[in-house]
N, C-alpha and C positions, 0 to 999 in steps of 0.2 A: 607652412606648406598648405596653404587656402587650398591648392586645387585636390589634394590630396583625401582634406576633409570632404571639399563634395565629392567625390567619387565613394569615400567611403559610407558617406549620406546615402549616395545612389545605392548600392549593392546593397544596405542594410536596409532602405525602402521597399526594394525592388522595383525599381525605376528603370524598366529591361531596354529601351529607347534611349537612355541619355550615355548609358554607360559607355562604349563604343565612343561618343564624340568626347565624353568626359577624356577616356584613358587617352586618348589622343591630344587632347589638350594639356596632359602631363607631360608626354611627350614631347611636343613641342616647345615646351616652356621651359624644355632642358633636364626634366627625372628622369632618373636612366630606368630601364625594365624591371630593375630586379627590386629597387627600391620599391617600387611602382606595388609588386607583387609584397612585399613582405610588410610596408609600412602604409599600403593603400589594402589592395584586395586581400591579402590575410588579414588583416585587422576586422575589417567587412565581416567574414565570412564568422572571426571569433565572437563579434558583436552579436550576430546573430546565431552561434552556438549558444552563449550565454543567453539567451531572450530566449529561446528554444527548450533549453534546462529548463528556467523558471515559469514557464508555460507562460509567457507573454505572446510569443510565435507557435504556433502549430505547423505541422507538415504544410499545405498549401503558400504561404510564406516563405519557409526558410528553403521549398522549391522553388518559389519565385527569385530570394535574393541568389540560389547555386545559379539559376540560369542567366540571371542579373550579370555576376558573376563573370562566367564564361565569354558573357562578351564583351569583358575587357582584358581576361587570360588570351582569349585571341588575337590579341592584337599583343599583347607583349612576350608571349609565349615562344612566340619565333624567334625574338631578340636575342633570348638566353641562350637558346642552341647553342653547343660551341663552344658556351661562354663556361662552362662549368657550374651554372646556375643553379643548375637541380640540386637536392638534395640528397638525391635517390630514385629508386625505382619501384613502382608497385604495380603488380598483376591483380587487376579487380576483377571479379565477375559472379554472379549467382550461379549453384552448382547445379549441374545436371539433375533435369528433373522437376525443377520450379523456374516457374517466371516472372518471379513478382521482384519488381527492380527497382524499386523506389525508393528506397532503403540503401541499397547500391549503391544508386544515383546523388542521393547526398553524401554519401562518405566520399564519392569520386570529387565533388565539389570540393568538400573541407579539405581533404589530402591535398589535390591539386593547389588550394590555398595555400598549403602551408610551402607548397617549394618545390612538390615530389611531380615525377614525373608517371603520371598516372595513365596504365593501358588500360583499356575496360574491354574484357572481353565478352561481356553482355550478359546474356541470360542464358538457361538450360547448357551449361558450360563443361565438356565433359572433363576429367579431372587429368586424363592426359593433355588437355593443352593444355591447361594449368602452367602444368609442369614444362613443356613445350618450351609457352613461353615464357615462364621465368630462367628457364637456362639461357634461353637465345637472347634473352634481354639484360641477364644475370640483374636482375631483380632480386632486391632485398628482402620483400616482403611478398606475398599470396595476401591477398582479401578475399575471401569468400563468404556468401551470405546464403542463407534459406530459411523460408517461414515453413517447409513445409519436414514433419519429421522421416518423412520415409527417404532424402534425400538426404540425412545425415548422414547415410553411408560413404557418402563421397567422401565428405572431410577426413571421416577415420581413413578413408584409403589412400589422401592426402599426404597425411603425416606420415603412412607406411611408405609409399613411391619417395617422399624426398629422403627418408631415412638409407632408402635401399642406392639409391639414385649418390647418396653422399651428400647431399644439397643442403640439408639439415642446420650444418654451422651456420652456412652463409644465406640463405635463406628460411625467414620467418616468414609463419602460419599463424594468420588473426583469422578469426570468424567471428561470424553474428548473425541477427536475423532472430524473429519469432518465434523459431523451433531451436534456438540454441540458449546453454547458458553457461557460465564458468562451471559448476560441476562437468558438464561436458567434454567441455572443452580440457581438462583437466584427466576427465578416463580416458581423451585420444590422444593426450599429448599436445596439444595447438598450443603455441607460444604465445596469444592472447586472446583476449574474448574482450566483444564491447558489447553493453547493449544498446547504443546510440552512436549517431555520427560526431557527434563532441567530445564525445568518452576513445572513439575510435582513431580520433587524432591524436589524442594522450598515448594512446598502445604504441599508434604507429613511430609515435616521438619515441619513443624510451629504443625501440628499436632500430633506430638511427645514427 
């Protein structure tokens, strides 16, 4: 699968220009979307998880391969509709109170990688849409992230609303971000805790 290997060349360079014509060149050569996505751009995205771990990539990078990325998920991301493609569903978003999204914004890449159908509800996120939309989406999982501590309160009120809500079995609660860490995550109850976007694809798996 030559054409596969360059695509996955492109995303793991971050070659944000080629990708688009790359995924399209799979396409046309006959890979179907899904292939496309599990055996091209999640591989990409793990390649650059791993380089990332081993500090070969820093943030600046493994931004450029998630945006890299994205535009070759756009183009095959429509495909799967329908198709049963997904794996899943994950409500992302930084909790009410912080803006700092960048952190977010890779875990929405790797996720998205791996197959899940990822909403992002962006930043300063109040903790009833959260919930909102993880019903309306019935969403497997919540992400949420914050660097900043005075915003932990949300999470703990997190895990209290899905508990009260019922939501609890069928929806998991991962966190992370600069102001969190497993002991935390642990006195409020959250069903995982990462401290990275590569670790946070491991959580989100087990929960699948």
């Amino acid at each position: 699968m030559a054409d596969l290997d360059a695509l996955i060349n492109i995303v793991v360079s971050g070659k944000i220009k080629e990708a688009a014509p790359e995924t399209q060149k799979c396409l046309d050569s006959g890979i179907d979307a899904k292939t496309i996505i599990f055996e091209g751009l999640s591989k990409a995205m793990a390649i650059v998880g791993d380089k990332y771990a081993s500090k070969q990539y820093f943030l600046p990078q493994v931004l450029l391969s998630a945006n890299t990325l994205y535009q070759g998920l756009n183009l095959v991301l429509p495909l799967l509709k329908g198709k049963g493609g997904s794996k899943g569903t994950v409500v992302i978003g930084v909790v009410e109170g912080d803006v700092h999204d960048i952190g977010k914004n890779i875990v929405k890449a790797m996720l998205t990688g791996l197959g899940l159908t990822v909403i992002d509800m962006g930043k300063d996120v109040p903790i009833k849409d959260f919930i909102a939309k993880a019903k309306s989406e019935k969403a497997q999982i919540i992400a949420e992230s914050t660097l900043m501590t005075p915003t932990l309160e949300g999470m703990k009120e997190t895990v209290k609303v899905l508990k009260e809500e019922g939501m609890n079995a069928k929806t998991k609660l991962m966190i992370g971000g600069g102001a969190t860490s497993q002991e935390f995550a642990n006195q409020i109850g959250a069903d995982g805790w990462s401290y990275d976007a590569v670790e946070a694809t491991k959580v989100a798996q087990k929960f699948l």
